[in-house]
C-alpha positions, 0 to 999 in steps of 0.5 A: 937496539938502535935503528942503525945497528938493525939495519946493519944486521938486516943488511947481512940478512939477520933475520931476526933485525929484518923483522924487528924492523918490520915490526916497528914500522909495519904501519907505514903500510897499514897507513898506505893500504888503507890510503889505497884501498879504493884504488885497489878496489876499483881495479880489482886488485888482489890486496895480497898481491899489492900487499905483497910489493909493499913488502918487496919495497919495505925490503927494498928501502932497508936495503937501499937506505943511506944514512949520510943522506940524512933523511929518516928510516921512516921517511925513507921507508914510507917514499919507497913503499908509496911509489912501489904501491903507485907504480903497480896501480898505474900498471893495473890501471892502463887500458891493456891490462883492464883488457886482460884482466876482463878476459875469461879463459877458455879452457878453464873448468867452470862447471863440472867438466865443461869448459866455457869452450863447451858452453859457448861452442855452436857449431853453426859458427864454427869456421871449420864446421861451416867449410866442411858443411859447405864442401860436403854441400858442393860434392854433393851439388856437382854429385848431382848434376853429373848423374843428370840429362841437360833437361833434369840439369837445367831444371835442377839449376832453375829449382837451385835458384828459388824459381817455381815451376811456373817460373821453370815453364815460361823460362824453358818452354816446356809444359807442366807435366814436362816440367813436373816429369822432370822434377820427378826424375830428379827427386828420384836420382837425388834420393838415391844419391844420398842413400849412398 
């Protein structure tokens, strides 16, 4: 059968045309797979998935093919599959799809039930963990300094700001065991605070 009638039936989507056309063409994408290979590669594009467009354009060019421009089927065939070929690797190729493609998915189950959210998670860096830390820390702060006397409160704030109880005598103009009195009472009022 003659390519003309074959691609007339393939047109009336005749099965049995479209694979013999495919069949005897097929190694314009042979050619053309094997002429982008190190492309695909580099890119780290699935040779199925580019094989697959081939495809789609081989099919593409038997639809679209117009015998009154008088260019050959295979011609024709091998320009729409190049340029269908061309056009995915140049998308692939762009800065934003090499982003996406580097991105791992957090929810995706790489071990045995531990997602790489569950492997990379700390808590330390959690922002949520973090506030909640930080508010916790403040309650307990104004906590504190509500159940203390102005001398325990103004020691506290001295202590609360990295000074030593040198430091807390020269600023206050109270003697050690003033000082240390103080530090006492406070220790013993924060230890019964967080006991509750």
């Amino acid at each position: 059968m003659e390519d003309e009638e074959l691609l007339k039936k393939a047109k009336e989507n005749d099965e049995e045309a479209k694979n013999l056309l495919y069949e005897k063409y097929k190694y314009i994408i042979d050619i053309l797979m094997k002429k982008y290979y190190s492309s695909q590669r580099e890119l780290a594009l699935d040779p199925h998935e580019l094989e697959q467009e081939a495809l789609y354009a081989f099919s593409d060019a038997l639809n679209s093919f117009d015998k009154t421009k008088e260019v050959k089927l295979s011609t024709f065939i091998t320009v729409c599959v190049d340029r269908r070929i061309k056009k995915m690797l140049k998308r692939y190729s762009g800065e934003k799809a090499k982003l996406l493609n580097s991105f791992y998915s957090l929810d995706y189950d790489y071990e045995e039930g531990l997602t790489l959210k569950d492997m990379i998670s700390d808590e330390s860096t959690d922002p949520l963990y973090n506030l909640t830390l930080k508010e916790d820390y403040q309650e307990l702060v104004t906590k504190i300094e509500s159940s203390l006397s102005p001398t325990e409160l103004e020691t506290f704030k001295l202590l609360k700001n990295g000074l030593d109880r040198s430091t807390i005598m020269l600023l206050t103009n109270r003697n050690e065991k003033q000082v240390d009195n103080a530090i006492q009472r406070l220790k013993n009022k924060i230890r019964d605070i967080i006991k509750d």
